[in-house]
N, C-alpha and C positions, 0 to 999 in steps of 0.2 A: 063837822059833818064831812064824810068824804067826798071826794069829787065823783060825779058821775057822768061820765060823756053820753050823751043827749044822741049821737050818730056812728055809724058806723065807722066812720075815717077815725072819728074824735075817740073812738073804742081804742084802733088801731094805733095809732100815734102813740096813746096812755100806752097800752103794754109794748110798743119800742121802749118808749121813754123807762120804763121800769126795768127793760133791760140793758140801756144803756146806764141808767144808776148802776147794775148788780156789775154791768163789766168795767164800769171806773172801777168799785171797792174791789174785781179782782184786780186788776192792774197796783193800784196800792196794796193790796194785801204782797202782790209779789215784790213788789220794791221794799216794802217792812218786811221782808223772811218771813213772814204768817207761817205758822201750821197747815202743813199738809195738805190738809183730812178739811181744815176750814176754809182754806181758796177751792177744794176741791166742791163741800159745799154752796161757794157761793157761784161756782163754774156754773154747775147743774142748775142757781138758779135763774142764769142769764141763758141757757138753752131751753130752759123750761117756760118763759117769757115769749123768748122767739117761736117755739112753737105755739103758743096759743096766739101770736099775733101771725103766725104762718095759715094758721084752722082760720082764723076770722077773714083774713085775706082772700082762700079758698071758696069760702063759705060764698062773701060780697060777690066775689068773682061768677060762681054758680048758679047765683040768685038774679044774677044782671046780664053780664057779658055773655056769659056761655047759654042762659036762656033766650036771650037776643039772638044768638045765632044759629040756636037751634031754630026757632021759629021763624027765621029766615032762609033755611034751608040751609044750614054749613055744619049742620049736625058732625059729620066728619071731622071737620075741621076743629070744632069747638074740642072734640072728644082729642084728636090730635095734641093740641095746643097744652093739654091741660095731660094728658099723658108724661109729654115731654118732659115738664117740670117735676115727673120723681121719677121718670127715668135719671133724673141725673144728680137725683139725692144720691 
């Protein structure tokens, strides 16, 4: 049966954890001379990992902290805060 995390964090951790697998086997792929075309594959799937554990982060983030502070009146600020972070994607 696979594992399924029960929470949010435990969501979050799981897809680290899944891209830290994907960036050891790049790492070994590049100390074996691997194929190109196949470290490039497995690049793509250690960025692909991190954004969906980036959207879940977001998401938490949205649902909690940034709702907290709208309803505290820092609406500004929440909308600030969360700007920042792809301003500098």
């Amino acid at each position: 049966m696979a594992y399924r995390p029960k929470d949010t964090a435990d969501r979050i951790l799981h897809r680290l954890k899944i891209a830290q697998g994907h960036l050891k086997k790049v790492v070994v792929m590049m100390q074996n001379s691997d194929y190109c075309i196949d470290i490039l594959h497995q690049s793509n799937a250690v960025q692909r990992a991190l954004k969906e554990a980036d959207s879940m982060i977001l998401e938490n983030h949205l649902k909690t902290c940034a709702a907290d502070a709208i309803k505290n009146g820092r609406k500004e600020e929440a909308i600030s805060e969360i700007m920042n972070v792809f301003k500098k994607s």
